[in-house]
Biopython code that builds the backbone (N, CA, C, O; Angstrom):
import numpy as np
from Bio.PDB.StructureBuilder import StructureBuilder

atoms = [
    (1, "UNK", "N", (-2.667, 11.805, 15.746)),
    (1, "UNK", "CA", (-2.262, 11.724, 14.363)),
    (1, "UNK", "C", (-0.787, 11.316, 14.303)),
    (1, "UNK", "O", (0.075, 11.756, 15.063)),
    (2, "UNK", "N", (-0.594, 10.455, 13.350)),
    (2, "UNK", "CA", (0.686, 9.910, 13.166)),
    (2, "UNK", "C", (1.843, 11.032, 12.233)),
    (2, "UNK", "O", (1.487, 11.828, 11.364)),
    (3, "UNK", "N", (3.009, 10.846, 12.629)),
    (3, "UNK", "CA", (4.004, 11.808, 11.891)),
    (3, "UNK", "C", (4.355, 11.330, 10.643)),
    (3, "UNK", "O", (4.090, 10.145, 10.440)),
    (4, "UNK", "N", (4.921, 11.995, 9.699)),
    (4, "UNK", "CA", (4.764, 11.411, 8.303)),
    (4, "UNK", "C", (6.529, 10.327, 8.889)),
    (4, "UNK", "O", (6.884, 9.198, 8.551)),
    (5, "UNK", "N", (7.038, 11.095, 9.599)),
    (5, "UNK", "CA", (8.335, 9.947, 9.695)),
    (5, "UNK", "C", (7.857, 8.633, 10.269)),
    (5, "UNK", "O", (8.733, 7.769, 10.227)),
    (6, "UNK", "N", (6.463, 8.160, 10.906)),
    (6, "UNK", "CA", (6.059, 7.100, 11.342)),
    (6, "UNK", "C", (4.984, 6.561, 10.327)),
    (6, "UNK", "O", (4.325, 5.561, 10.610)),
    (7, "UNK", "N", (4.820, 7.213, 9.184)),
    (7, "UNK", "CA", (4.168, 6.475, 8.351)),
    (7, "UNK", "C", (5.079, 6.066, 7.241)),
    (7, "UNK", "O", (4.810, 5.099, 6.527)),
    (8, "UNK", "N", (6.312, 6.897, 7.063)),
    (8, "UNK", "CA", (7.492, 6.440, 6.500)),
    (8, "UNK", "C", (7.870, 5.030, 6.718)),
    (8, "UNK", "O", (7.796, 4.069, 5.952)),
    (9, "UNK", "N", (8.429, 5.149, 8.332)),
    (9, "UNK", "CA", (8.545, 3.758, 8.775)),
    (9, "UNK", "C", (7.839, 2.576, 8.595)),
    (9, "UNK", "O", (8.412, 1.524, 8.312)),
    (10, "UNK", "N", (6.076, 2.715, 8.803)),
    (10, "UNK", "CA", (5.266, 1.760, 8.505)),
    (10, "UNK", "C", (5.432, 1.578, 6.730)),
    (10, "UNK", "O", (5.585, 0.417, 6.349)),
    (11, "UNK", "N", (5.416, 2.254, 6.070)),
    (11, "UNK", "CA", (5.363, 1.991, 4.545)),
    (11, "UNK", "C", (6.869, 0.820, 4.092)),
    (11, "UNK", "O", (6.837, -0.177, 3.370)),
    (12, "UNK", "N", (8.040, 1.416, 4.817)),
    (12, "UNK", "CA", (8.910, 0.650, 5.264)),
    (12, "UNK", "C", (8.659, -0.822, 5.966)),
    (12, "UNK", "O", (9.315, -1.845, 5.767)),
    (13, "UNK", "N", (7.940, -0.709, 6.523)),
    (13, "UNK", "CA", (7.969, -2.232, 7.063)),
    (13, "UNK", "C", (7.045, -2.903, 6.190)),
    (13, "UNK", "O", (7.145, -4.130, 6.184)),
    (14, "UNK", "N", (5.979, -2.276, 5.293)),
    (14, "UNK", "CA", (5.461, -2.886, 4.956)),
    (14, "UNK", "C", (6.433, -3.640, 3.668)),
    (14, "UNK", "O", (6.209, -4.840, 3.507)),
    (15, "UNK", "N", (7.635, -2.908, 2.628)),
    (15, "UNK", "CA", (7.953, -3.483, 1.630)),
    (15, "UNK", "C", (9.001, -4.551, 2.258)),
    (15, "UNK", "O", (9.456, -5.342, 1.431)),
    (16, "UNK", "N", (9.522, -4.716, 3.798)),
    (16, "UNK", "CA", (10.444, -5.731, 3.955)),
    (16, "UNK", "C", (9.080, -7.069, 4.210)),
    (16, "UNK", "O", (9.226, -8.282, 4.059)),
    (17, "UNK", "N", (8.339, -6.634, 4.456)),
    (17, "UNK", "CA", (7.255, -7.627, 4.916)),
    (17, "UNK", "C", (7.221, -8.512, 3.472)),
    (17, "UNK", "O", (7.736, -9.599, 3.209)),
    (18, "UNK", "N", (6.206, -7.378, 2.447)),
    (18, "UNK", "CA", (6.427, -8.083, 0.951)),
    (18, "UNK", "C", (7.479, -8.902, 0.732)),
    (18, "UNK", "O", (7.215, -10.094, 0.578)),
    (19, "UNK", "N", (8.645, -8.544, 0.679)),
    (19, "UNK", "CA", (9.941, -8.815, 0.239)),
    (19, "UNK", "C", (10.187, -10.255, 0.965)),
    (19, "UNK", "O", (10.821, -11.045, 0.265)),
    (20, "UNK", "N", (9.888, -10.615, 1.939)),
    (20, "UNK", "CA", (9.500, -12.044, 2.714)),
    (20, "UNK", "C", (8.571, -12.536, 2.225)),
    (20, "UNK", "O", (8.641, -13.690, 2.649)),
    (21, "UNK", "N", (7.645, -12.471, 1.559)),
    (21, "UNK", "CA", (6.882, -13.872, 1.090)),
    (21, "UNK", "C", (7.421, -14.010, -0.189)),
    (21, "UNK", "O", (7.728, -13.162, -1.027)),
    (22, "UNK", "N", (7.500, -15.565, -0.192)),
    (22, "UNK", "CA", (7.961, -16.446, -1.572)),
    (22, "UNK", "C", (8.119, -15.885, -2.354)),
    (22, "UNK", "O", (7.139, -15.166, -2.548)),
    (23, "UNK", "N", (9.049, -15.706, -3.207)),
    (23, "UNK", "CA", (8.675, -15.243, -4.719)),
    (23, "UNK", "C", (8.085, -15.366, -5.704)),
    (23, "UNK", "O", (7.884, -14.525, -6.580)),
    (24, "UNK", "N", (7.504, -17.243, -5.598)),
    (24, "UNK", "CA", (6.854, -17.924, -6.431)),
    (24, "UNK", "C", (5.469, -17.825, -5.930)),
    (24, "UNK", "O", (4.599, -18.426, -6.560)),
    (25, "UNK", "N", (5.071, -16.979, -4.621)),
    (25, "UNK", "CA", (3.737, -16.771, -4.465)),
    (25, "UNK", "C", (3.601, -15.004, -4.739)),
    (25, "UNK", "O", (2.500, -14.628, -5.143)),
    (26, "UNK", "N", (4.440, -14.179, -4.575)),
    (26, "UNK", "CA", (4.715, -13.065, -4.754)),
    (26, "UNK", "C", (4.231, -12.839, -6.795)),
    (26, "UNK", "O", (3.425, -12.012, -7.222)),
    (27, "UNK", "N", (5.019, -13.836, -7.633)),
    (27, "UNK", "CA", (5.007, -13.800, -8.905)),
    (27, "UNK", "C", (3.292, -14.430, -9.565)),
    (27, "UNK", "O", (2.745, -14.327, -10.663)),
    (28, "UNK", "N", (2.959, -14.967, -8.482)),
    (28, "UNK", "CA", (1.601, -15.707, -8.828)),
    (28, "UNK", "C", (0.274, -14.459, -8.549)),
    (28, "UNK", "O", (-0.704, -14.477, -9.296)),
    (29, "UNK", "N", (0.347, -13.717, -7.739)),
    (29, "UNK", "CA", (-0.438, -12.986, -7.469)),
    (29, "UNK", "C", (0.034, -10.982, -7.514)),
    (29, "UNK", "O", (-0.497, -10.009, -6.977)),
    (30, "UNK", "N", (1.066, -11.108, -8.291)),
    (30, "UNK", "CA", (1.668, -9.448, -8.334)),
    (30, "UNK", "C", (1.639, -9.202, -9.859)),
    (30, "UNK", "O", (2.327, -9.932, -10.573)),
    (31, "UNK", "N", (0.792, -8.096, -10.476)),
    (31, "UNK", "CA", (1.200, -7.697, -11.464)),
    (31, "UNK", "C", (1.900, -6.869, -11.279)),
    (31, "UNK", "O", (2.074, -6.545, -10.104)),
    (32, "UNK", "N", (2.532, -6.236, -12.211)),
    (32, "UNK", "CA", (3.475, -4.891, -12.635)),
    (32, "UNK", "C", (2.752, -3.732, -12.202)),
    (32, "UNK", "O", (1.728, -3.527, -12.854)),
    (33, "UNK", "N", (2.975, -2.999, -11.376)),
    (33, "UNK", "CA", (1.620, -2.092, -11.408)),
    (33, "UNK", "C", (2.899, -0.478, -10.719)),
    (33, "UNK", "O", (3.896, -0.638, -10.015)),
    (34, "UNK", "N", (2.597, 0.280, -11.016)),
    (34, "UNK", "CA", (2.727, 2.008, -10.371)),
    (34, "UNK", "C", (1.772, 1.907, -9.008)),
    (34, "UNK", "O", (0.620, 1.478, -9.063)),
    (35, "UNK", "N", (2.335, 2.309, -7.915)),
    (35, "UNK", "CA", (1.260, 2.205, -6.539)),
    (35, "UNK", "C", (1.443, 3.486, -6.075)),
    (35, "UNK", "O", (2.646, 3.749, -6.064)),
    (36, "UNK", "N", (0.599, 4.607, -5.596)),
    (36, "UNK", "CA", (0.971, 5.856, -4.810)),
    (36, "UNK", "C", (-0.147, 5.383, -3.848)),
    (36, "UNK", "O", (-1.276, 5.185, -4.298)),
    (37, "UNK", "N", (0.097, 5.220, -2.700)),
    (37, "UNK", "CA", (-0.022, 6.017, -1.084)),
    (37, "UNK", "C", (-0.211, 7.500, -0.875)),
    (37, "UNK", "O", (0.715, 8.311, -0.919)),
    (38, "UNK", "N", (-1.421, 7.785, -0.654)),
    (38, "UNK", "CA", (-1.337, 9.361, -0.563)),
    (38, "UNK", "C", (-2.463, 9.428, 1.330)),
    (38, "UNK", "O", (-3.615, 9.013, 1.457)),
    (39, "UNK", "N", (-1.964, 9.793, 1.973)),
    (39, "UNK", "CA", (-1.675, 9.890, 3.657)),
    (39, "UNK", "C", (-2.697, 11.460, 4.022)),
    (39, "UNK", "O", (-2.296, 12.446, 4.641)),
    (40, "UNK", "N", (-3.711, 11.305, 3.570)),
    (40, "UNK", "CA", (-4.623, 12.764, 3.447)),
    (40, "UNK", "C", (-4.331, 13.480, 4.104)),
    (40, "UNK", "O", (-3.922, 14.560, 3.677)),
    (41, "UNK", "N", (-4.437, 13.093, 6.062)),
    (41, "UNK", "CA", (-4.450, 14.113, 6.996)),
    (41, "UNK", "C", (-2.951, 14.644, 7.177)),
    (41, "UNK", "O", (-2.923, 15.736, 7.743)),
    (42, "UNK", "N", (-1.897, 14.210, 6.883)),
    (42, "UNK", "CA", (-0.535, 14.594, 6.451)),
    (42, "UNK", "C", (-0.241, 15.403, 4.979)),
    (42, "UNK", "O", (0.592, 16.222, 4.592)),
    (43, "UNK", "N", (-1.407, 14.698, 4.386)),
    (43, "UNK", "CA", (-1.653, 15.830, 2.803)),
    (43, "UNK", "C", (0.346, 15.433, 2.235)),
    (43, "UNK", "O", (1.222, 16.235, 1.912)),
    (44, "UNK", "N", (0.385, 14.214, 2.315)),
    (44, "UNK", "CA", (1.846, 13.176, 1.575)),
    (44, "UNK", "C", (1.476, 12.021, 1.018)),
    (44, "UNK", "O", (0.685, 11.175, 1.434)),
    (45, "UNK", "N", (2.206, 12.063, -0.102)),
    (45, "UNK", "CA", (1.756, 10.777, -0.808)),
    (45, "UNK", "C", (3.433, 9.767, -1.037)),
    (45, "UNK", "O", (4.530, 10.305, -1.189)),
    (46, "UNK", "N", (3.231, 8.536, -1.007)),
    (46, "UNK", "CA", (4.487, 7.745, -1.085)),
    (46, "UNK", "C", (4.224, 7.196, -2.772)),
    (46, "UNK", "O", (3.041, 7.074, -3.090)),
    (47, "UNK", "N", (5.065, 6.934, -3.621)),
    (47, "UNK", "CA", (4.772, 6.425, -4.751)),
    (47, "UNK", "C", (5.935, 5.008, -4.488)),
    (47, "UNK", "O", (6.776, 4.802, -3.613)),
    (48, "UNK", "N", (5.535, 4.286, -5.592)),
    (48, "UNK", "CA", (6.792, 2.997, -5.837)),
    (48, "UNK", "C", (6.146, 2.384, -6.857)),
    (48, "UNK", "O", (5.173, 2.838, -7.459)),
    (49, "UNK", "N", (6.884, 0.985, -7.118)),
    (49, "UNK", "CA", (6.628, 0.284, -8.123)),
    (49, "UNK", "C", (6.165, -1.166, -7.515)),
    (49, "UNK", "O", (6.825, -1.502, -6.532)),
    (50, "UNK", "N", (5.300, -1.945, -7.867)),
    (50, "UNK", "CA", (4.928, -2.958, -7.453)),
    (50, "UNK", "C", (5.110, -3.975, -8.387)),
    (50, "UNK", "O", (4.445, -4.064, -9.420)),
    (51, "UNK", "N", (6.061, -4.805, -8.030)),
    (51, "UNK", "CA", (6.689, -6.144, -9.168)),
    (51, "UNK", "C", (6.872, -7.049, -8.492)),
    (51, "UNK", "O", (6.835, -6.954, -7.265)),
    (52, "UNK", "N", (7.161, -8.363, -9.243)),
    (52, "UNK", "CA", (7.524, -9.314, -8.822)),
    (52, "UNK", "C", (8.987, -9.867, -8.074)),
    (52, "UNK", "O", (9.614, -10.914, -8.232)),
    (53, "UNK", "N", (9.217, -8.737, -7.237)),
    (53, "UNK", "CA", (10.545, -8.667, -6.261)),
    (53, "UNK", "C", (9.889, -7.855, -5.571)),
    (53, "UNK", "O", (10.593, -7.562, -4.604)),
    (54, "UNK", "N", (8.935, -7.330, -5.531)),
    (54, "UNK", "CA", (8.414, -6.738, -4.190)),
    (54, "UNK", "C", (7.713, -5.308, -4.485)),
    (54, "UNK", "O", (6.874, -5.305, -5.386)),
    (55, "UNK", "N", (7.998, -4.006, -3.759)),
    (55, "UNK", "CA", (7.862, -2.731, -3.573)),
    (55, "UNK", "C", (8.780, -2.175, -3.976)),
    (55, "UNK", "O", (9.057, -1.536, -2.961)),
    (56, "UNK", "N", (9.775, -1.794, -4.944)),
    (56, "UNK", "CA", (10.440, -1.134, -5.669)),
    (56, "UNK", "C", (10.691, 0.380, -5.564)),
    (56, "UNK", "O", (9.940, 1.203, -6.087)),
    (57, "UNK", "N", (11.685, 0.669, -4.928)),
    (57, "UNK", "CA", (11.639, 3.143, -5.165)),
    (57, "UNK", "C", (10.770, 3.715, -4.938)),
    (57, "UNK", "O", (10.149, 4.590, -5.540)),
    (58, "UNK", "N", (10.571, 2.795, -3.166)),
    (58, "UNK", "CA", (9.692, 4.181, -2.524)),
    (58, "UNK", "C", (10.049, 5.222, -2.262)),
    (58, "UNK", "O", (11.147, 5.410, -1.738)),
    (59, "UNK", "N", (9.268, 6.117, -2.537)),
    (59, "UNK", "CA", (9.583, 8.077, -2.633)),
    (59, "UNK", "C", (8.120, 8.389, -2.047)),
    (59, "UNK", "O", (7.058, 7.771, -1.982)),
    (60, "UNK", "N", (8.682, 9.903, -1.575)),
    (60, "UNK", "CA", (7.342, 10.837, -1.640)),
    (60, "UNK", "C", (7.364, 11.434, -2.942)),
    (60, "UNK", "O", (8.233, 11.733, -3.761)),
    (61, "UNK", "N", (6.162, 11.503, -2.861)),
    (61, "UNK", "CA", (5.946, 12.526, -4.098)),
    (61, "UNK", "C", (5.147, 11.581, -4.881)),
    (61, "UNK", "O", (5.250, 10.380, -5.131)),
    (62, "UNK", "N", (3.940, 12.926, -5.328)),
    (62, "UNK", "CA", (2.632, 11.705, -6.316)),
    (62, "UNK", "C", (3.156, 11.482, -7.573)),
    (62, "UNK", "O", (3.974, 12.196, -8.153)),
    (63, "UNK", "N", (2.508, 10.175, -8.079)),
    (63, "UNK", "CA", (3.094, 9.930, -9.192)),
    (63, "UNK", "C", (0.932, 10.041, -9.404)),
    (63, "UNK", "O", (0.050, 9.369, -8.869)),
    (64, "UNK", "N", (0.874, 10.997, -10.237)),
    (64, "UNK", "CA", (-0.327, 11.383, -11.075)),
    (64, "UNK", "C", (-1.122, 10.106, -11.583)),
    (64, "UNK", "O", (-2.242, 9.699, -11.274)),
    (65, "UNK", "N", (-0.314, 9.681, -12.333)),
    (65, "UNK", "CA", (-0.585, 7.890, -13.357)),
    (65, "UNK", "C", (-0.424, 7.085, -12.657)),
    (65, "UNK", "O", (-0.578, 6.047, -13.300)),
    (66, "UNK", "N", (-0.158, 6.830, -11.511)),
    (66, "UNK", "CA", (-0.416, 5.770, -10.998)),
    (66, "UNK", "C", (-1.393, 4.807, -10.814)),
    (66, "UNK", "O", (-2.408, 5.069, -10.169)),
    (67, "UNK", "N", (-1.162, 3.532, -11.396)),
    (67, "UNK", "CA", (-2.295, 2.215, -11.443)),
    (67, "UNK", "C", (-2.952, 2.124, -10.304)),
    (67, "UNK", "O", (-4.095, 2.576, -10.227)),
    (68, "UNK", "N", (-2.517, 1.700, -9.547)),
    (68, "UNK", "CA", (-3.343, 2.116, -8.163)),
    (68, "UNK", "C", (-2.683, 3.115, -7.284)),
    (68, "UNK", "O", (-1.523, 3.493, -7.120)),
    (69, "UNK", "N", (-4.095, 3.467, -6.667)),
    (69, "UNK", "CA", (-4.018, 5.020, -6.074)),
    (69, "UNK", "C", (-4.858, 4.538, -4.588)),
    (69, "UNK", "O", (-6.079, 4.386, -4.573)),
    (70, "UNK", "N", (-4.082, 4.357, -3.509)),
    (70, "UNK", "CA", (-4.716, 3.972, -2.362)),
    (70, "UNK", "C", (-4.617, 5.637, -1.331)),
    (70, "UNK", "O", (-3.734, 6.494, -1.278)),
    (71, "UNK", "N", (-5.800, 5.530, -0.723)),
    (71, "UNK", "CA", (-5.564, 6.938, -0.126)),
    (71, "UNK", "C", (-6.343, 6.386, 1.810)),
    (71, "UNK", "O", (-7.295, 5.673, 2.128)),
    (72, "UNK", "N", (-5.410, 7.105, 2.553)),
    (72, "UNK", "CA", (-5.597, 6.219, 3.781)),
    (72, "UNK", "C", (-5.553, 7.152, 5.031)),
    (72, "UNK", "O", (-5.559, 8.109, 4.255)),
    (73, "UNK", "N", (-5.522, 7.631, 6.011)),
    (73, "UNK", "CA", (-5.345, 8.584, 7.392)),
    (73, "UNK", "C", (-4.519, 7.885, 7.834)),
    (73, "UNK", "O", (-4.394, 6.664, 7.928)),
    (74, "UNK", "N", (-3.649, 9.141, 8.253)),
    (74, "UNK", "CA", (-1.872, 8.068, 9.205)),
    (74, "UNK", "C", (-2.099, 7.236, 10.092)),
    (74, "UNK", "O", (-1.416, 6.214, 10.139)),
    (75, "UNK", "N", (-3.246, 7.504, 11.130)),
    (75, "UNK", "CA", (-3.239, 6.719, 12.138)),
    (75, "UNK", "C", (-3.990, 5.077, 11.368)),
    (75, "UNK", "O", (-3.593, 3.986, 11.778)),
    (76, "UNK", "N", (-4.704, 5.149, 10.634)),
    (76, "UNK", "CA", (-5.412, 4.016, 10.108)),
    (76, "UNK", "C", (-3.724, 3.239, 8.824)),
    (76, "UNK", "O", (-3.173, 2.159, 8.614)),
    (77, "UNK", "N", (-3.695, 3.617, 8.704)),
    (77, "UNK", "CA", (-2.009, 3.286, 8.072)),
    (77, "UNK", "C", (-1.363, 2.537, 8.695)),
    (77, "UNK", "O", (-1.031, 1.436, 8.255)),
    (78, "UNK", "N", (-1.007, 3.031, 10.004)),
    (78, "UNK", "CA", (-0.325, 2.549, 11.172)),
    (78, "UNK", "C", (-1.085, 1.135, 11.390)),
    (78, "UNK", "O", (-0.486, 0.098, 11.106)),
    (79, "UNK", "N", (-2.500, 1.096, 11.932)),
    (79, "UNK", "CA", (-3.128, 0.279, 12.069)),
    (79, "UNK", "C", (-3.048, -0.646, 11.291)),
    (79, "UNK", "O", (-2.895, -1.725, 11.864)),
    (80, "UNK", "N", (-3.095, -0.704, 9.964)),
    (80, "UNK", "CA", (-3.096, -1.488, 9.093)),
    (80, "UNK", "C", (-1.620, -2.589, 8.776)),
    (80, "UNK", "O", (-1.455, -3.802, 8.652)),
    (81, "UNK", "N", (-0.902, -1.583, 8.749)),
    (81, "UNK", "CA", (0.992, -2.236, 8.934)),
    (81, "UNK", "C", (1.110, -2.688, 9.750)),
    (81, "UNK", "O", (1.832, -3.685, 9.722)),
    (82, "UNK", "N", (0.444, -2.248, 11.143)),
    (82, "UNK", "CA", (0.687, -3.243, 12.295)),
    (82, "UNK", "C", (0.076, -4.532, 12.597)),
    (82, "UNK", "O", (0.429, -5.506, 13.263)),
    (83, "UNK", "N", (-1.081, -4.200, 11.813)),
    (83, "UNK", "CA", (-2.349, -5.606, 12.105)),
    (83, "UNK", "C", (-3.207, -5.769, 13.472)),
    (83, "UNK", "O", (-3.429, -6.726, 14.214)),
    (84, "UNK", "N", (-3.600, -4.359, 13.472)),
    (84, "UNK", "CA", (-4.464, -4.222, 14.315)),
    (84, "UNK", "C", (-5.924, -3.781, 13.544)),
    (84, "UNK", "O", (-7.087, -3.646, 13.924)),
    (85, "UNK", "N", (-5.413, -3.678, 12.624)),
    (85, "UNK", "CA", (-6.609, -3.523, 11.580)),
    (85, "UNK", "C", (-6.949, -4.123, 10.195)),
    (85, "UNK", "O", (-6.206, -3.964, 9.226)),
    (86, "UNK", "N", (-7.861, -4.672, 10.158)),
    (86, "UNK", "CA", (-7.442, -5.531, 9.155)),
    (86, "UNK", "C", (-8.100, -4.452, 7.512)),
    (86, "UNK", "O", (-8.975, -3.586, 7.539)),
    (87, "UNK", "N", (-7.084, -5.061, 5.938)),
    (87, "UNK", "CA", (-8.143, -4.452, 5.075)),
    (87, "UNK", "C", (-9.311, -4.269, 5.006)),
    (87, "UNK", "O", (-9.996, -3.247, 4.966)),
    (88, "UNK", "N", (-9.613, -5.697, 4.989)),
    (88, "UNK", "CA", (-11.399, -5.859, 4.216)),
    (88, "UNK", "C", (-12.095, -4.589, 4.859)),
    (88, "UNK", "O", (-12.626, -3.614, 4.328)),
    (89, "UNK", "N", (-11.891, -4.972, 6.318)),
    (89, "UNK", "CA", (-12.933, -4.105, 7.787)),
    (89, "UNK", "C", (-12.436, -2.160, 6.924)),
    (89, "UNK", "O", (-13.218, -1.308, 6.500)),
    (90, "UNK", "N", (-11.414, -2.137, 6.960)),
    (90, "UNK", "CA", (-11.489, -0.366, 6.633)),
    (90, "UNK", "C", (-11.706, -0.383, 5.298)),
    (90, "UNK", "O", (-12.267, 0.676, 5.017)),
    (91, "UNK", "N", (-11.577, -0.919, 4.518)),
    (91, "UNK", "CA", (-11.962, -0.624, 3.565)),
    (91, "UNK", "C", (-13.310, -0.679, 3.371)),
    (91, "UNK", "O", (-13.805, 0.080, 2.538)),
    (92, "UNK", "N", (-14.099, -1.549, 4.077)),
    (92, "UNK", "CA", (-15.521, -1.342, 4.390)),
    (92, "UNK", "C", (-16.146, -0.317, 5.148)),
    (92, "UNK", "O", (-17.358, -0.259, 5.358)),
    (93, "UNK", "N", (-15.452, 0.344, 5.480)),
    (93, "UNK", "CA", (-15.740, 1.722, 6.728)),
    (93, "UNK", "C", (-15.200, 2.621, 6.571)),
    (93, "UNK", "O", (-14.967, 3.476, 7.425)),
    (94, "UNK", "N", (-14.664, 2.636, 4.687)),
    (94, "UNK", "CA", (-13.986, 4.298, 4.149)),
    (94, "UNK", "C", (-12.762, 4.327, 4.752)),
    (94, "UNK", "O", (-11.968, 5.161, 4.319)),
    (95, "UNK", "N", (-12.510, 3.807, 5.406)),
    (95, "UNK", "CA", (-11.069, 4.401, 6.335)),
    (95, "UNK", "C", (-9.874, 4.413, 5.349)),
    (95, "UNK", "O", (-8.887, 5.141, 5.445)),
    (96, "UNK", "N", (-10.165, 3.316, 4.204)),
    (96, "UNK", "CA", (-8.886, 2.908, 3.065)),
    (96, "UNK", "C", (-9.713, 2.568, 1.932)),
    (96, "UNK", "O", (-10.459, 1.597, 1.809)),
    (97, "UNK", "N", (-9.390, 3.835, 0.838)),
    (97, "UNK", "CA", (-10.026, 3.726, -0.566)),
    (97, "UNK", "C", (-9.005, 3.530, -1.000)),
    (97, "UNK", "O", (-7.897, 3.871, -0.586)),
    (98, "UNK", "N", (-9.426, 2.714, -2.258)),
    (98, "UNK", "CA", (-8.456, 1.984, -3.270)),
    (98, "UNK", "C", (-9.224, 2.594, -4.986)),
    (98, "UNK", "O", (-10.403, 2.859, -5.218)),
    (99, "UNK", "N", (-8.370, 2.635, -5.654)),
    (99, "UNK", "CA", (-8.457, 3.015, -7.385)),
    (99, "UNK", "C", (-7.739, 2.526, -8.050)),
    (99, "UNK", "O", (-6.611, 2.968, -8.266)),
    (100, "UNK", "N", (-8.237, 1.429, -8.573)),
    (100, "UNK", "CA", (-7.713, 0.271, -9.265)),
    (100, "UNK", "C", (-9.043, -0.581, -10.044)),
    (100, "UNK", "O", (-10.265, -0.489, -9.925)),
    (101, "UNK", "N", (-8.205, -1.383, -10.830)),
    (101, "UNK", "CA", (-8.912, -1.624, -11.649)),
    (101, "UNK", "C", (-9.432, -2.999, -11.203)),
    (101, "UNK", "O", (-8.522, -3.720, -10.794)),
    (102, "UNK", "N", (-10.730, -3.584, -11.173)),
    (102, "UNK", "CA", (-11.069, -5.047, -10.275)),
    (102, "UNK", "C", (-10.104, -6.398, -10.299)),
    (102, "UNK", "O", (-10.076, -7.316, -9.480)),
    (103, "UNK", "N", (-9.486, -6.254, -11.254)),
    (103, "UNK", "CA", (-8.319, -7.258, -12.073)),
    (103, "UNK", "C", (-7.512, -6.891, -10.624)),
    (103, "UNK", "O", (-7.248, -7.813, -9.853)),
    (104, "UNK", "N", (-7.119, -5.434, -10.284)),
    (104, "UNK", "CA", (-5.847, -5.556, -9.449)),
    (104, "UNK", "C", (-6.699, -5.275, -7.888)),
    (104, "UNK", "O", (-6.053, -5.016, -6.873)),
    (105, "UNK", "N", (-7.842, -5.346, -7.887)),
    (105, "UNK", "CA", (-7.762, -5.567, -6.349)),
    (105, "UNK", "C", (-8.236, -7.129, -6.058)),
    (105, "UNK", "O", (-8.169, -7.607, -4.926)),
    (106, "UNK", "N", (-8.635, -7.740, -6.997)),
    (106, "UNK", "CA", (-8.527, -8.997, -6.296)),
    (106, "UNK", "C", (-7.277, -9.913, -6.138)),
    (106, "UNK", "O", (-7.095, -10.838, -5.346)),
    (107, "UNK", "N", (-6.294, -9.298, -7.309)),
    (107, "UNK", "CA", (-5.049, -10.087, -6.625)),
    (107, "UNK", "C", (-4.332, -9.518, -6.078)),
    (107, "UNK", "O", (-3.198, -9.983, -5.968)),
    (108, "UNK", "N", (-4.703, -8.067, -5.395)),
    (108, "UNK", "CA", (-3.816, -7.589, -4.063)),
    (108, "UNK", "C", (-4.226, -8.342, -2.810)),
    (108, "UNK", "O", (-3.656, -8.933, -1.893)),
    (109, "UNK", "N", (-5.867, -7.966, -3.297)),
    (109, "UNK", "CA", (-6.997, -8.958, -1.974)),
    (109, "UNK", "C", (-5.809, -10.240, -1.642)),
    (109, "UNK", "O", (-5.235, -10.338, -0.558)),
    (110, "UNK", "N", (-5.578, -11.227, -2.881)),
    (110, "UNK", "CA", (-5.499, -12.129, -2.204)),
    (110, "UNK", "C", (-3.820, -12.429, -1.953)),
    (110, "UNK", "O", (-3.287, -13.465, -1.556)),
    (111, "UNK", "N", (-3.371, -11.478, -2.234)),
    (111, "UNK", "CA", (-1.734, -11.366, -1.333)),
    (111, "UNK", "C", (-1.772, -11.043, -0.095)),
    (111, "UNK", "O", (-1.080, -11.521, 0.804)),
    (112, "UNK", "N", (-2.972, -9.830, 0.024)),
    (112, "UNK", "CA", (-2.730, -9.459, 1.533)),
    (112, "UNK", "C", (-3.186, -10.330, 2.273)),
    (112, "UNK", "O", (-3.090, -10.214, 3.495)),
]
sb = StructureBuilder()
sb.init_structure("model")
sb.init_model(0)
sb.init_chain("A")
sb.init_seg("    ")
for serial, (resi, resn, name, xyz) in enumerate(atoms, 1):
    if name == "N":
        sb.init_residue(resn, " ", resi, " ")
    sb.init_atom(name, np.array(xyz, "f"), 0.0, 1.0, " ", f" {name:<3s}", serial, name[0])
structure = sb.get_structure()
């Protein structure tokens, strides 16, 4: 099991990652949205803002209302930030549930 300071880090790499693609492909496929990360087997959730500049004031701590609500196991987290695992596959095998509305997972689908 991964430490919440190494899923910190991965959540971290993931918004410099965002923050590198185009802006004009970033603005084409990002709505405005509230995002919480909640990390079950650590029982931590990361919240931020998802805009068109990227991942915005990541924190712990749930944000309740949040537009999408992705919920994931540290080690499958890890996997995923690193790209040893891809979405579609865990999300097909439970490993990564998403709660969102179909509008916003197909244009996360097609950022990631």
């Amino acid at each position: 099991m991964a430490t919440e300071a190494d899923c910190d880090k991965a959540l971290r790499s993931l918004v410099d990652m965002l923050a590198r693609v185009p802006a004009d492909v970033r603005s084409k496929y990002v709505l405005e949205r509230t995002v919480s990360c909640r990390v079950h087997d650590l029982d931590i959730t990361w919240s931020a803002r998802l805009c068109d500049e990227g991942i915005i004031g990541l924190t712990t701590g749930e944000d309740a209302k949040a537009q999408v609500r992705i919920s994931v196991g540290s080690d499958d987290l890890l996997a995923l930030v690193e790209g040893r695992q891809s979405l579609p596959s865990a999300f097909a095998t439970g490993k990564v549930r998403v709660q969102a509305s179909p509008l916003d997972m197909l244009r996360l689908t097609a950022l990631i």
